[in-house]
ChimeraX commands (.cxc) that place a marker at each C-alpha (Angstrom):
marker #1 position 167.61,-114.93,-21.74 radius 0.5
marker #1 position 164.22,-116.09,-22.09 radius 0.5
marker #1 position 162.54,-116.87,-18.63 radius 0.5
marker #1 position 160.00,-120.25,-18.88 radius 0.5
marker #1 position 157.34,-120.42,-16.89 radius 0.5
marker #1 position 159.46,-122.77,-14.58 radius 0.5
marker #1 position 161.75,-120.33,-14.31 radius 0.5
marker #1 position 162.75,-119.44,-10.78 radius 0.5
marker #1 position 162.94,-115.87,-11.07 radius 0.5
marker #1 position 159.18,-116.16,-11.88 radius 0.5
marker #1 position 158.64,-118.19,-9.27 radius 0.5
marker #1 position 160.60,-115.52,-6.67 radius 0.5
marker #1 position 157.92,-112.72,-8.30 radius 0.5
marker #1 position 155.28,-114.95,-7.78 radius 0.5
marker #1 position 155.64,-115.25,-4.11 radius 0.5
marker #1 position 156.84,-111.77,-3.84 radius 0.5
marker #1 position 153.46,-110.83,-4.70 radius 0.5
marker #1 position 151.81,-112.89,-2.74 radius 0.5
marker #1 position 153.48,-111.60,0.03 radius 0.5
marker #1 position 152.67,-107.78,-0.77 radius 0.5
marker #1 position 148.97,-108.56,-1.27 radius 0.5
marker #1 position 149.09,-110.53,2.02 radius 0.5
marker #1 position 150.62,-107.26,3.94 radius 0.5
marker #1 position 148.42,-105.06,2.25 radius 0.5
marker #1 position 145.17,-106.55,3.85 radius 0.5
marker #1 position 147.00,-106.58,6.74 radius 0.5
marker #1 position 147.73,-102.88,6.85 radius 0.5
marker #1 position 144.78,-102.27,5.57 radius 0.5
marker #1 position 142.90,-103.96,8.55 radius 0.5
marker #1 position 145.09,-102.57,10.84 radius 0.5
marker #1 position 144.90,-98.87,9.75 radius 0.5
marker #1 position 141.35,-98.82,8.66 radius 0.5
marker #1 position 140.80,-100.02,12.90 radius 0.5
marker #1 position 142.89,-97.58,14.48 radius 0.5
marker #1 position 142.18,-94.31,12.51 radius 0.5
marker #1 position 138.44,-94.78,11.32 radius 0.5
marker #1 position 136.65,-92.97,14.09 radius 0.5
marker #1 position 139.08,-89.59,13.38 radius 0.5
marker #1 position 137.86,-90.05,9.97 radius 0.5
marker #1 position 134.14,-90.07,11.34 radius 0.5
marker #1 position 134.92,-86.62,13.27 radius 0.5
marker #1 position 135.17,-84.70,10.56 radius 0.5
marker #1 position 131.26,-85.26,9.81 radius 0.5
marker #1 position 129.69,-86.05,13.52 radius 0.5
marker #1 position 131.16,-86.68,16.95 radius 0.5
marker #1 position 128.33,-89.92,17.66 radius 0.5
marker #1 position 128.90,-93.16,16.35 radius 0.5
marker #1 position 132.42,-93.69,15.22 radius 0.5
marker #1 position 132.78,-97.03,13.88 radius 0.5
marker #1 position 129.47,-95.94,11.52 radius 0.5
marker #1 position 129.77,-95.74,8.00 radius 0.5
marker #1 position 133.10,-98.51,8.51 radius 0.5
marker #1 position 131.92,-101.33,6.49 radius 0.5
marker #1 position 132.84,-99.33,3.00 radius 0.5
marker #1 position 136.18,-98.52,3.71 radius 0.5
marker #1 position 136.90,-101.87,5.10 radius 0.5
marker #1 position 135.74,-103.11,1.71 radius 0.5
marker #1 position 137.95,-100.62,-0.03 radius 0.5
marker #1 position 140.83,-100.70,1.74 radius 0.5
marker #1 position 142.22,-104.05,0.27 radius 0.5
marker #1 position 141.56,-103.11,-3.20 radius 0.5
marker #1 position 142.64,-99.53,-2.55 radius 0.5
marker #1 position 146.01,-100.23,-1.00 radius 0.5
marker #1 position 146.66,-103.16,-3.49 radius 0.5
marker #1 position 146.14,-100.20,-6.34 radius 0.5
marker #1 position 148.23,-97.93,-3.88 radius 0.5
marker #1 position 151.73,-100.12,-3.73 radius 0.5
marker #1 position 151.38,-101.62,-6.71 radius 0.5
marker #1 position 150.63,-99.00,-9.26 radius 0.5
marker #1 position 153.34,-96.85,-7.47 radius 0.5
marker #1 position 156.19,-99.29,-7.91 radius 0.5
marker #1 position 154.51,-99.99,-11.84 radius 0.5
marker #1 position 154.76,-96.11,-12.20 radius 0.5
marker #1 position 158.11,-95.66,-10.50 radius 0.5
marker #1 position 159.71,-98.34,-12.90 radius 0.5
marker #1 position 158.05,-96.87,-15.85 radius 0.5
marker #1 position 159.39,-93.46,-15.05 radius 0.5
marker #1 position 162.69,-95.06,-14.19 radius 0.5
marker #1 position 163.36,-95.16,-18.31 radius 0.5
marker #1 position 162.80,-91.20,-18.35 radius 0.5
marker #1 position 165.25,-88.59,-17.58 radius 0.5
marker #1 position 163.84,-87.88,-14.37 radius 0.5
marker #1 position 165.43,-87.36,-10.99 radius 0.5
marker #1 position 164.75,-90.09,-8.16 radius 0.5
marker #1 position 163.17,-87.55,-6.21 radius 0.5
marker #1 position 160.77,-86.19,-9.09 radius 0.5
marker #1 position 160.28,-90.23,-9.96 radius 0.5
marker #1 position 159.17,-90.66,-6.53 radius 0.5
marker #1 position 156.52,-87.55,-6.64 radius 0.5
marker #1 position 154.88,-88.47,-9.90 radius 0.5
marker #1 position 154.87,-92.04,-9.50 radius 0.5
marker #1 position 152.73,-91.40,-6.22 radius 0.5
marker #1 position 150.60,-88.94,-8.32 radius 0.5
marker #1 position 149.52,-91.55,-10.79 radius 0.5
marker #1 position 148.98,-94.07,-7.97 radius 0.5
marker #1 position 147.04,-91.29,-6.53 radius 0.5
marker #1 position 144.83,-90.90,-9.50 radius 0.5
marker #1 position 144.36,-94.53,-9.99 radius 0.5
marker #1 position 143.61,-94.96,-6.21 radius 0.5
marker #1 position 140.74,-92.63,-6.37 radius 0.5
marker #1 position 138.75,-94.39,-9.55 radius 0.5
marker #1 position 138.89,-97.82,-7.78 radius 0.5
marker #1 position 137.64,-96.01,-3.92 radius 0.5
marker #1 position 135.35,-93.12,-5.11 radius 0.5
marker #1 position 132.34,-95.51,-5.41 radius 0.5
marker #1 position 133.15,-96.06,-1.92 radius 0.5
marker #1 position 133.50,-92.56,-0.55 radius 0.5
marker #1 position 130.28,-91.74,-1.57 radius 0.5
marker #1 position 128.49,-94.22,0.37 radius 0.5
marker #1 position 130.42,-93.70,3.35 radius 0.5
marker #1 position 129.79,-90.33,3.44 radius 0.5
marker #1 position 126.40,-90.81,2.74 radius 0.5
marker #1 position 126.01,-92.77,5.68 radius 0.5
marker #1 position 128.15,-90.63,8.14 radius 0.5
marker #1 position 126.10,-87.61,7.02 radius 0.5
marker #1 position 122.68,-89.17,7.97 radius 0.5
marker #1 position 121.36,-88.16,11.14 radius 0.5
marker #1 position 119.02,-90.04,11.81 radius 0.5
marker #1 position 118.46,-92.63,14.87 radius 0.5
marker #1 position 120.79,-95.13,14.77 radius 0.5
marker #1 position 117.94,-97.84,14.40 radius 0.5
marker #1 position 116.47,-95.85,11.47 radius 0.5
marker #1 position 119.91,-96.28,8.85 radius 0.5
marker #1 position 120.27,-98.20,6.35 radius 0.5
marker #1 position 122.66,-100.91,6.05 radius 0.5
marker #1 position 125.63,-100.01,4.09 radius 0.5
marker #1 position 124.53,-102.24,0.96 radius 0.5
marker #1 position 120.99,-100.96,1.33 radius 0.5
marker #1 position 122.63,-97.54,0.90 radius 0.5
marker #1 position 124.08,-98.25,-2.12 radius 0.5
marker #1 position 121.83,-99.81,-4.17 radius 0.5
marker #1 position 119.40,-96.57,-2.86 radius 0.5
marker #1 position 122.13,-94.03,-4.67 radius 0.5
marker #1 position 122.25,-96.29,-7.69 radius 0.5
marker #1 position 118.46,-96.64,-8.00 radius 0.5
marker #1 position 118.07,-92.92,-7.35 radius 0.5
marker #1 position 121.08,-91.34,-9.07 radius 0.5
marker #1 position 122.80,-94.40,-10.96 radius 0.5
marker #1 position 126.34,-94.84,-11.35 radius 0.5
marker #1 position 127.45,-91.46,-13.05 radius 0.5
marker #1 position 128.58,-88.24,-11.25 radius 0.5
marker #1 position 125.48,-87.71,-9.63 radius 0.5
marker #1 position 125.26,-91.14,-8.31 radius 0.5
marker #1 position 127.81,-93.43,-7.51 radius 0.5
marker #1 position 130.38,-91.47,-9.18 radius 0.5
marker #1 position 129.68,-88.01,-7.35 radius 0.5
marker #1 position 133.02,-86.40,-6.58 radius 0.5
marker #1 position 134.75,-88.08,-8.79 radius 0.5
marker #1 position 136.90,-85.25,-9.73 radius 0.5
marker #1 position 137.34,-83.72,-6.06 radius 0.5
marker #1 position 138.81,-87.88,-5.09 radius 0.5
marker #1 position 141.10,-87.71,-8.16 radius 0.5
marker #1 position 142.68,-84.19,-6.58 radius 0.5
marker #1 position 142.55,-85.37,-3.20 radius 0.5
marker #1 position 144.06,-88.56,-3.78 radius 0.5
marker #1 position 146.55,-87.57,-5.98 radius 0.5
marker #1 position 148.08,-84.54,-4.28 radius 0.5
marker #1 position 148.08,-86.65,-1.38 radius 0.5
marker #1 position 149.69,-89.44,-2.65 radius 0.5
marker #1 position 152.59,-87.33,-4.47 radius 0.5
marker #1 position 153.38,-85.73,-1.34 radius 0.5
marker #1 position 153.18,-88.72,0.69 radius 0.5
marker #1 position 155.50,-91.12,-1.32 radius 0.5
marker #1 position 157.79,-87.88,-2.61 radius 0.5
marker #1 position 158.34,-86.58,0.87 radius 0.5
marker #1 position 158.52,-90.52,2.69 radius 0.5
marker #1 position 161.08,-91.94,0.15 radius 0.5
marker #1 position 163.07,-88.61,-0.46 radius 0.5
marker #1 position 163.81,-88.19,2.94 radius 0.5
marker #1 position 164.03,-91.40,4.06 radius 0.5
marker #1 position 166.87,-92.00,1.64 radius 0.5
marker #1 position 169.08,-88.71,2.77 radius 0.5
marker #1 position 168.38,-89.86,6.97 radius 0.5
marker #1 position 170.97,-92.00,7.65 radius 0.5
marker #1 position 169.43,-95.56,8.66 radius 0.5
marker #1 position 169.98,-96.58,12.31 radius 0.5
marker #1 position 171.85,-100.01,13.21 radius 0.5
marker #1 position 169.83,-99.86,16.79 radius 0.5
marker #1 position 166.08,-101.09,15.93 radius 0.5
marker #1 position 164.45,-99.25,18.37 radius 0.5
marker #1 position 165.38,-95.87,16.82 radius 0.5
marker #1 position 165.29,-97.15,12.91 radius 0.5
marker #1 position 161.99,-97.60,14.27 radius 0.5
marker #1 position 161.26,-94.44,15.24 radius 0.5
marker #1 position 163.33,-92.76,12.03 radius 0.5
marker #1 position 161.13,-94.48,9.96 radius 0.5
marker #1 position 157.55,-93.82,12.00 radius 0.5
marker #1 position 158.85,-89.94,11.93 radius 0.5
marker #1 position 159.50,-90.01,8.53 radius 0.5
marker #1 position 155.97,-91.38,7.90 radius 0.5
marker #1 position 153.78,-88.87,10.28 radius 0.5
marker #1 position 155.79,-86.11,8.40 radius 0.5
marker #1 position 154.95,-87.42,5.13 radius 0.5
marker #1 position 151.02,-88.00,6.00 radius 0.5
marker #1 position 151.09,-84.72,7.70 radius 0.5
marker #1 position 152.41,-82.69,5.07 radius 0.5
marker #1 position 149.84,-84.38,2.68 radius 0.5
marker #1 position 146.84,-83.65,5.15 radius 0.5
marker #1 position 147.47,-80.48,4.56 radius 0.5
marker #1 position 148.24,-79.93,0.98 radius 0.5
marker #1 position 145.35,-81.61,-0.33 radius 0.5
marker #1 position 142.86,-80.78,2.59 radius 0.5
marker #1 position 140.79,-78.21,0.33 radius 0.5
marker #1 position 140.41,-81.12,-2.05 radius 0.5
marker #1 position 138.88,-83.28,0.49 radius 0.5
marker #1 position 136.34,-80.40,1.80 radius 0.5
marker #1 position 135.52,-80.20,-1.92 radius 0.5
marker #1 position 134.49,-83.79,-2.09 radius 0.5
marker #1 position 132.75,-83.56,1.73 radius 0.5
marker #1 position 130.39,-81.12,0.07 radius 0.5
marker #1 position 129.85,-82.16,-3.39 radius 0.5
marker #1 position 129.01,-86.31,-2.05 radius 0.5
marker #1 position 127.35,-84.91,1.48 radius 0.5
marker #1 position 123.92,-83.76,1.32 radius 0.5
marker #1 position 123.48,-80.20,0.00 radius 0.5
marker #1 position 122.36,-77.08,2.10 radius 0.5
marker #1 position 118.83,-77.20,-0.11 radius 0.5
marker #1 position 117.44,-80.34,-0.80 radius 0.5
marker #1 position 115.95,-80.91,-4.21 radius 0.5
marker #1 position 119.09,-77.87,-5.35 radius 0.5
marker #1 position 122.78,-79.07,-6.56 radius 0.5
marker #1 position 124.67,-76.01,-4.62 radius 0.5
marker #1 position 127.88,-78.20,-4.99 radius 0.5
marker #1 position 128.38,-79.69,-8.32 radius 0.5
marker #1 position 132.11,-79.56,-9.61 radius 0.5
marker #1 position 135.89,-79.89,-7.34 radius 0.5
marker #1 position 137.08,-75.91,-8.15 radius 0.5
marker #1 position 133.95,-74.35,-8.19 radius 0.5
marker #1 position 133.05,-75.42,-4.90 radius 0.5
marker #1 position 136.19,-74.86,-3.54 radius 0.5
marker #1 position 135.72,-71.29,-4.82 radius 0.5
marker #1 position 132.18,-70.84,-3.49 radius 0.5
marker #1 position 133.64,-72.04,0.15 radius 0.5
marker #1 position 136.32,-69.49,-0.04 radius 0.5
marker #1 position 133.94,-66.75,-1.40 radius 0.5
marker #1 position 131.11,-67.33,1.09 radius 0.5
marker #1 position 133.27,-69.21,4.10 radius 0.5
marker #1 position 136.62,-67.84,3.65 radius 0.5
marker #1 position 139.49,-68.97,2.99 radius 0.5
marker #1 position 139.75,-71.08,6.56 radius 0.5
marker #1 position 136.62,-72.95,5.36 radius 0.5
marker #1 position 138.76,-74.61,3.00 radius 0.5
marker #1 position 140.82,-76.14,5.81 radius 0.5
marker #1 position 137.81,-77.22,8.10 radius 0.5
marker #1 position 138.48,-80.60,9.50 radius 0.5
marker #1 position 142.23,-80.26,9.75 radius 0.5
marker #1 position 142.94,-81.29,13.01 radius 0.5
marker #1 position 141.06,-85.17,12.87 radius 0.5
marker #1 position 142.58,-85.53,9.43 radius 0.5
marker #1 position 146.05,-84.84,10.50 radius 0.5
marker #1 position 145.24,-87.05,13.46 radius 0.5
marker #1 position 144.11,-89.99,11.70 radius 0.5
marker #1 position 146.32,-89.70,8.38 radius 0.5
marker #1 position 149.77,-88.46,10.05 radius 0.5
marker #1 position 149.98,-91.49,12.54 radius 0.5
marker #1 position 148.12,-93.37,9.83 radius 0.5
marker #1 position 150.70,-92.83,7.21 radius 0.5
marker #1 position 153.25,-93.85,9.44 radius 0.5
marker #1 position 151.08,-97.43,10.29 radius 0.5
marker #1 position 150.88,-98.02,6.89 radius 0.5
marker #1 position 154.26,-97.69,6.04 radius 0.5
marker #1 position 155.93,-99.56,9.18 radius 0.5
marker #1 position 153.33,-102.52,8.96 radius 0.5
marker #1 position 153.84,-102.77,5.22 radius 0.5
marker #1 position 157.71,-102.67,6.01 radius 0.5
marker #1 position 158.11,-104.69,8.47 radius 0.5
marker #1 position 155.32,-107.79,7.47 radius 0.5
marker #1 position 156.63,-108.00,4.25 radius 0.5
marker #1 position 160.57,-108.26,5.74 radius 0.5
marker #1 position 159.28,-110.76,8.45 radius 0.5
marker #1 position 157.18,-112.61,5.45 radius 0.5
marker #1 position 160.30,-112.71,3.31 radius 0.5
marker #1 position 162.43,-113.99,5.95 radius 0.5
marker #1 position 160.04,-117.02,7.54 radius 0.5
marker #1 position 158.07,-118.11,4.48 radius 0.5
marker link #1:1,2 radius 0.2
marker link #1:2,3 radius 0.2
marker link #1:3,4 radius 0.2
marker link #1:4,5 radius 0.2
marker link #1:5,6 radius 0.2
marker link #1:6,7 radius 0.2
marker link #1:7,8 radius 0.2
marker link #1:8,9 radius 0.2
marker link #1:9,10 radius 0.2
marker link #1:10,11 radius 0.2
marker link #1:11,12 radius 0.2
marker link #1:12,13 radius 0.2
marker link #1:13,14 radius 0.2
marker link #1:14,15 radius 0.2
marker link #1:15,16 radius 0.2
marker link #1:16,17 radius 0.2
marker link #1:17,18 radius 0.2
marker link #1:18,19 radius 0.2
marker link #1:19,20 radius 0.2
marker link #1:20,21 radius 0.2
marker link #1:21,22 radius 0.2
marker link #1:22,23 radius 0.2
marker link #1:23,24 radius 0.2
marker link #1:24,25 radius 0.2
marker link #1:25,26 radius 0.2
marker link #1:26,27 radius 0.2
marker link #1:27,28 radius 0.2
marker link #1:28,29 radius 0.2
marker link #1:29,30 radius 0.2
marker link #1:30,31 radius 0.2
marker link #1:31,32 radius 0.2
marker link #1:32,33 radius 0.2
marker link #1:33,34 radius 0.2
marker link #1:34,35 radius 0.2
marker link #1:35,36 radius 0.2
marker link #1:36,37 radius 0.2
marker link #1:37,38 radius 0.2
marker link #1:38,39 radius 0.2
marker link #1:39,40 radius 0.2
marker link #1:40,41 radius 0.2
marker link #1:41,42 radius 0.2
marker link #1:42,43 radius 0.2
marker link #1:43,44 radius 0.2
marker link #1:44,45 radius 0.2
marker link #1:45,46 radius 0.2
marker link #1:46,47 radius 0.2
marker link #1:47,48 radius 0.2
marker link #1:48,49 radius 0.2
marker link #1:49,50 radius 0.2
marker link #1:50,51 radius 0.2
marker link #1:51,52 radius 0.2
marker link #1:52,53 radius 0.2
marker link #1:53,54 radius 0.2
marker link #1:54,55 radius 0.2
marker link #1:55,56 radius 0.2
marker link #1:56,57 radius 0.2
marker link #1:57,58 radius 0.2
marker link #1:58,59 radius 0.2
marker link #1:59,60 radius 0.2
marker link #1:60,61 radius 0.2
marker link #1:61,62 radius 0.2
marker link #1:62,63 radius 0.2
marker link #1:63,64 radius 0.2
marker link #1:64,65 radius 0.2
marker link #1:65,66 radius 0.2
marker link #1:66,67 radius 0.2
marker link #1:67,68 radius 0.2
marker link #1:68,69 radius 0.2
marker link #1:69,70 radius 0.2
marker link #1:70,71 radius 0.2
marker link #1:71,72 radius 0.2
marker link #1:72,73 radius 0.2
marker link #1:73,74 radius 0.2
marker link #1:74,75 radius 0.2
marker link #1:75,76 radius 0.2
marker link #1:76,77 radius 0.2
marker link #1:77,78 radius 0.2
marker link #1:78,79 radius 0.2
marker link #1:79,80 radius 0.2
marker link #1:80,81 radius 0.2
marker link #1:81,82 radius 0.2
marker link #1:82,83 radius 0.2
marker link #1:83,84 radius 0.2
marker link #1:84,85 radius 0.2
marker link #1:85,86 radius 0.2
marker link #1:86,87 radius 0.2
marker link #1:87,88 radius 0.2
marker link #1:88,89 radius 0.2
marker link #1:89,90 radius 0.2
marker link #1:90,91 radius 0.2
marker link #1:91,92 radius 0.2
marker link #1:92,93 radius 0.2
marker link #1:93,94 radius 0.2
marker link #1:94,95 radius 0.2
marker link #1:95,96 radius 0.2
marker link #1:96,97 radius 0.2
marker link #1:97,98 radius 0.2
marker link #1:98,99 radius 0.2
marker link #1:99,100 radius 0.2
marker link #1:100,101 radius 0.2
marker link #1:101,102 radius 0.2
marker link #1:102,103 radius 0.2
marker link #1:103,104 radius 0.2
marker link #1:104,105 radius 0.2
marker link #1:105,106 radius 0.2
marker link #1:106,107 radius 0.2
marker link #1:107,108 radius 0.2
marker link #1:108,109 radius 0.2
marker link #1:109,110 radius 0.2
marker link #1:110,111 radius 0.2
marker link #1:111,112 radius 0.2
marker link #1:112,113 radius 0.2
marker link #1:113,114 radius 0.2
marker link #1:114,115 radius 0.2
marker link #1:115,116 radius 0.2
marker link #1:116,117 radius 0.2
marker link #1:117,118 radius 0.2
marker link #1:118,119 radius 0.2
marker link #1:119,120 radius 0.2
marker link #1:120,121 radius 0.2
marker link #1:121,122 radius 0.2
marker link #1:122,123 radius 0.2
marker link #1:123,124 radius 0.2
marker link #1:124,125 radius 0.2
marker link #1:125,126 radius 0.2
marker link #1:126,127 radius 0.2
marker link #1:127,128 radius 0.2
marker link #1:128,129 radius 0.2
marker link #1:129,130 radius 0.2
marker link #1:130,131 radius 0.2
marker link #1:131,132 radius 0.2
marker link #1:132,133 radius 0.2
marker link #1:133,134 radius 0.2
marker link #1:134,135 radius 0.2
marker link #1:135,136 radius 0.2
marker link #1:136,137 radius 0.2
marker link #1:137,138 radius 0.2
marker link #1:138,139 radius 0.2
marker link #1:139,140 radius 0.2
marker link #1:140,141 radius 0.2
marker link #1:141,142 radius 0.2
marker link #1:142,143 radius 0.2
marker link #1:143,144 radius 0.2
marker link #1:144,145 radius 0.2
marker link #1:145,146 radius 0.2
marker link #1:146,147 radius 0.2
marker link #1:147,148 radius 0.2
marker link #1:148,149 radius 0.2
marker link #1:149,150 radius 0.2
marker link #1:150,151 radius 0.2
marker link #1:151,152 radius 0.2
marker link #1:152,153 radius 0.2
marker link #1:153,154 radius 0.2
marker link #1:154,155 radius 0.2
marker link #1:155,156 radius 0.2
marker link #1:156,157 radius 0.2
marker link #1:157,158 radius 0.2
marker link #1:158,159 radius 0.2
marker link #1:159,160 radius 0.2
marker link #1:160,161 radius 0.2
marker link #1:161,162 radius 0.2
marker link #1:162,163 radius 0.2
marker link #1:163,164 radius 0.2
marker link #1:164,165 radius 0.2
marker link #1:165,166 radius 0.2
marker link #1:166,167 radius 0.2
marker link #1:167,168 radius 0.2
marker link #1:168,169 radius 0.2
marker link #1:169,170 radius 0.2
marker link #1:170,171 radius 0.2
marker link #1:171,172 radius 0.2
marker link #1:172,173 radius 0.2
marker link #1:173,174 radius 0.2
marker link #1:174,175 radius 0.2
marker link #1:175,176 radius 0.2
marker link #1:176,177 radius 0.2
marker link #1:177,178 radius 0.2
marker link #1:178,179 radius 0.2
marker link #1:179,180 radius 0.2
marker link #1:180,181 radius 0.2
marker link #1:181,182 radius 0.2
marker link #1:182,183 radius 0.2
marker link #1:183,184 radius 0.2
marker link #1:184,185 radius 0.2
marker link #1:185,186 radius 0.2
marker link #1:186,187 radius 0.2
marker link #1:187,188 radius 0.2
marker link #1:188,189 radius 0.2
marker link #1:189,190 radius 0.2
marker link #1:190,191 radius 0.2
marker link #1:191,192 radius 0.2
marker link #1:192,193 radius 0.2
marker link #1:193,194 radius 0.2
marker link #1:194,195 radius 0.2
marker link #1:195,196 radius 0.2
marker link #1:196,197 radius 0.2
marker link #1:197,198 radius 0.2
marker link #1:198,199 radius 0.2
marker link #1:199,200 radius 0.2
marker link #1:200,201 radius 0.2
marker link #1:201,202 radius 0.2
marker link #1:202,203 radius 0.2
marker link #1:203,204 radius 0.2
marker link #1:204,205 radius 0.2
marker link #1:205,206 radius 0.2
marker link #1:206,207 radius 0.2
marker link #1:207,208 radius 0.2
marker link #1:208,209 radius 0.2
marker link #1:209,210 radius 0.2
marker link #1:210,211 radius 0.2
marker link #1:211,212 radius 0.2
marker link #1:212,213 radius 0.2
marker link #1:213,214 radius 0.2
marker link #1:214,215 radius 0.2
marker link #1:215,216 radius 0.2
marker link #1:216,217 radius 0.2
marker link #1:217,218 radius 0.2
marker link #1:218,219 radius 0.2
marker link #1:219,220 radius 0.2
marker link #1:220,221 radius 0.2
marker link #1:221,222 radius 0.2
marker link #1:222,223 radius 0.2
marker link #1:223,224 radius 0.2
marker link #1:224,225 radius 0.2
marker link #1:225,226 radius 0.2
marker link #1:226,227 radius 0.2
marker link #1:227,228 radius 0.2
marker link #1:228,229 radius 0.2
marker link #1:229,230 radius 0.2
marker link #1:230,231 radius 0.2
marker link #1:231,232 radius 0.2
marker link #1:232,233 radius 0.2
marker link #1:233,234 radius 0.2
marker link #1:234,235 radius 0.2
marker link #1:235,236 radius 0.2
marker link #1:236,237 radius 0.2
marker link #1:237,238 radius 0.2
marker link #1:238,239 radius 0.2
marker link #1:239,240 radius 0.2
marker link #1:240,241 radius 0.2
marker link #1:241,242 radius 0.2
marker link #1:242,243 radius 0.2
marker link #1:243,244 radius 0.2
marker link #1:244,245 radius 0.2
marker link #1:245,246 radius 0.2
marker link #1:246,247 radius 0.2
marker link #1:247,248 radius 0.2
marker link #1:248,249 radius 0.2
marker link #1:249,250 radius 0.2
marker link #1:250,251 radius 0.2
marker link #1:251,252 radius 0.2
marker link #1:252,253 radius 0.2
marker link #1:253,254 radius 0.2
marker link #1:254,255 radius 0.2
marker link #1:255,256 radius 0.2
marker link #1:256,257 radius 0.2
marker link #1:257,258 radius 0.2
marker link #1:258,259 radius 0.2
marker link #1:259,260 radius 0.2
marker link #1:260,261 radius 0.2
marker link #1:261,262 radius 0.2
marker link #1:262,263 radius 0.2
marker link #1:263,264 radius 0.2
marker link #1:264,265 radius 0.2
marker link #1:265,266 radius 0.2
marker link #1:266,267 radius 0.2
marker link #1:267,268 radius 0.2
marker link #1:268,269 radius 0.2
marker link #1:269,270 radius 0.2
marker link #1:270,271 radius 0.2
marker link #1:271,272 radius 0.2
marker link #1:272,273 radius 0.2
marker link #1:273,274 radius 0.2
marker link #1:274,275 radius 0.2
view
């Protein structure tokens, strides 16, 4: 049957996707808030909310490419022969990978700014920092760009395990008639899946902390590409270097996983149900 454009099941998608952009900025706000200043401990222990303004920016963008390309890559995959839970793993790595092209731009003025020691009265605002790495650098992978390759790993293994582990086991767990624990099943089931991706794709995200940060000599590119730097860390560091900044990231992106997921979740049930 051919659907018109007054056709109500058009009209249904329409407002169903209205209502997932609206919760996305909302857990977007919401998460960015709460976790931010664990993100700013990996680089510096003063100043917590500095360097926010970028991943404020990002974050609406970012998540909309998040949900959306997942469920787009999760009903593509749906016509192969592939098993829900393998659907569920690759469909977060391509939302992963498609994530990190829209956000990298972002990254590497955030952790431009982070990195910068410098009085607080002496930085630069965050859109005086960009236009400084585009005029310097320009908008390739030395410039705006840097990284690139280190976000598409980080992003990607991340996502796969997030959404592969979240919807995998949150479809064998039972769910809970009582709504104080189907609350909790589900925030468990999210601080496992972001803590289990912490960790997987950690050495991907020290990677990208040294090849956008400054380098040890200026005026010399020490850290140019995702696996060679991640072998000169091991090599010179060991292997523990590669897992530096474990702790805040597992702080901020294991609660933070399960924020995302519950506010997402539950806004977009409420949003269904009142409007």
């Amino acid at each position: 049957m051919k659907i018109t454009s007054s056709d109500p099941h058009r009209e249904i998608l329409k407002r169903s996707d209205h209502l997932l952009l609206f919760c996305i900025t909302l857990l977007s706000l919401v998460e960015i808030c709460l976790m931010h200043p664990l993100d700013v401990v990996k680089t510096r222990w003063f100043g917590f909310y500095k360097g926010i303004l970028p991943p404020i920016m990002a974050e609406t963008p970012k998540r909309a490419v998040k949900f959306f390309t997942f469920e787009q890559y999760k009903k593509l995959l749906g016509h192969a022969s592939l098993s829900p839970g393998l659907t569920f793993a690759v469909a977060g790595l391509g939302s992963g990978l498609t994530e990190a092209v829209v956000v990298n731009p972002f990254e590497v003025v955030k952790v431009s700014l982070q990195a910068n020691r410098n009085a607080f009265t002496e930085q630069p605002s965050t859109f005086v920092q960009a236009r400084r790495i585009i005029t310097t650098d320009g908008l390739g992978f030395r410039g705006l760009n840097k990284g690139l390759t280190a976000t598409l790993g980080r992003h990607g293994v991340f996502n796969m395990v997030y959404f592969g582990f979240y919807f995998n086991v949150k479809n064998i767990i039972p769910v809970n008639e009582e709504p104080t624990l189907e609350f909790l099943r589900k925030f468990g089931i999210g601080l496992v899946s972001g803590t289990i991706a912490s960790m997987v794709n950690i050495p991907f995200d020290v990677a990208k902390s040294r090849i956008q940060g400054p380098q040890p000599e200026p005026g010399e590119i020490k850290y140019r590409t995702c696996f060679k730097t991640m072998a000169t860390v091991y090599k010179e560091e060991g292997f523990l270097a590669l897992y530096k900044g474990l702790v805040p990231k597992i702080m901020r992106l294991g609660p933070g996983g399960a924020v995302m997921l519950l506010v997402y979740e539950y806004a977009y049930a409420w949003l269904q149900e009142n409007w």
